[in-house]
Steps between C-alpha positions, in 0.01 A plus 500: 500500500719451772392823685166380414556139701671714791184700564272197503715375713513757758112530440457088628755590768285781621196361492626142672639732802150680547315177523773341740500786754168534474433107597705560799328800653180329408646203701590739804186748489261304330359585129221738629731728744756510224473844238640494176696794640651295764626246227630785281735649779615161582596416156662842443212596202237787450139365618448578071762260441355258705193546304645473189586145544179415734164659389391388834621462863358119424692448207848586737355109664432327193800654298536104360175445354570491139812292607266251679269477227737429273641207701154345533529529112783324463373219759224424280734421224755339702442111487709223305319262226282242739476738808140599640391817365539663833822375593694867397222708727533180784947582510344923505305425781719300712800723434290780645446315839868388512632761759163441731458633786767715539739546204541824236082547424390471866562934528268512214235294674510666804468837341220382261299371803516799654328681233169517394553710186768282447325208512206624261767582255677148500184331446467708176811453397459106578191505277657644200793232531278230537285656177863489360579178526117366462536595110849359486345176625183514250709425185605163650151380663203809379395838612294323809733260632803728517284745730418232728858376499670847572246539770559206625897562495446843629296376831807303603690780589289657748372176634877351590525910635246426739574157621910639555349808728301237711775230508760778623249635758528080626823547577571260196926570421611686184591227327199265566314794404648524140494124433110528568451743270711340228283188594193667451582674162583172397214330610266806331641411146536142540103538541497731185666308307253203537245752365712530167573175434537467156702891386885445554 
């Protein structure tokens, strides 16, 4: 058993290290100049060990998915008795613009900007989590209403992405930037909520 826990272990070790070295020569090449041989020498692995953890070069970018998914999960559920419905996935979305414009996740934008593929992959990925949490929602308010809600929640994101890229091409500072977008996120479910005014 406990030989059994080391190997997983080592296994999540592994596989952690591959993703983080290969965020940071994404971050210094770009995604699309990057092989998956590059990020194998750099994290000391066979290219087939590489693979064996990351069916796709992709995947190497978007090694948090099922993570992220999860968490969206969890937001859904995440509300005390008398709280809007939305009030778990409204703390989700303004803890992900916390560190705007230039804290931990603003590599990750950069490197998902520059990439096409990247892009058309994220927007996939987006979809199922916002299918995800659309059916999580439709037990509380019906199969309809929760699609339009998780769309609705879903559109935030790369709205308040937009309006950070033009405020920081202003000149606006860092942290004016990030109480904007906290503002705005805000202001998005405030107007939600009015729209569900009678599920808490």
């Amino acid at each position: 058993m406990a030989e059994s826990g080391l190997r997983e272990r080592k296994k999540r070790e592994t596989r952690t290290r591959i993703a983080d070295v290969a965020l940071r020569l994404f971050a210094d090449r770009g995604f699309d100049r990057t092989t998956v041989a590059d990020v194998a020498a750099a994290a000391d692995v066979s290219v087939k060990t590489v693979f064996n953890y990351f069916p796709a070069k992709e995947d190497l970018f978007f090694d948090r998915s099922g993570e992220i998914e999860e968490s969206w999960l969890r937001a859904v559920a995440d509300r005390q008795p008398g709280e809007s419905l939305l009030a778990g996935l409204r703390r989700r979305s303004l803890s992900r613009f916390e560190d705007h414009p230039s804290g931990p996740t603003a590599h990750f934008r950069r490197v998902l900007a520059g990439s096409a593929l990247l892009q058309a992959r994220g927007q996939q990925m987006w979809a199922v989590h916002e299918d995800a949490v659309a059916a999580a929602l439709a037990s509380e308010v019906g199969e309809l209403s929760g699609q339009v809600l998780a769309h609705q929640v879903f559109s935030v994101h790369p709205l308040v992405l937009r309006k950070v890229e033009q405020w920081t091409q202003d000149g606006v500072a860092d942290d004016e930037v990030r109480e904007r977008a906290l503002a705005l996120v805000n202001h998005a479910f405030d107007l939600m909520d009015r729209s569900i005014p009678n599920v808490s």
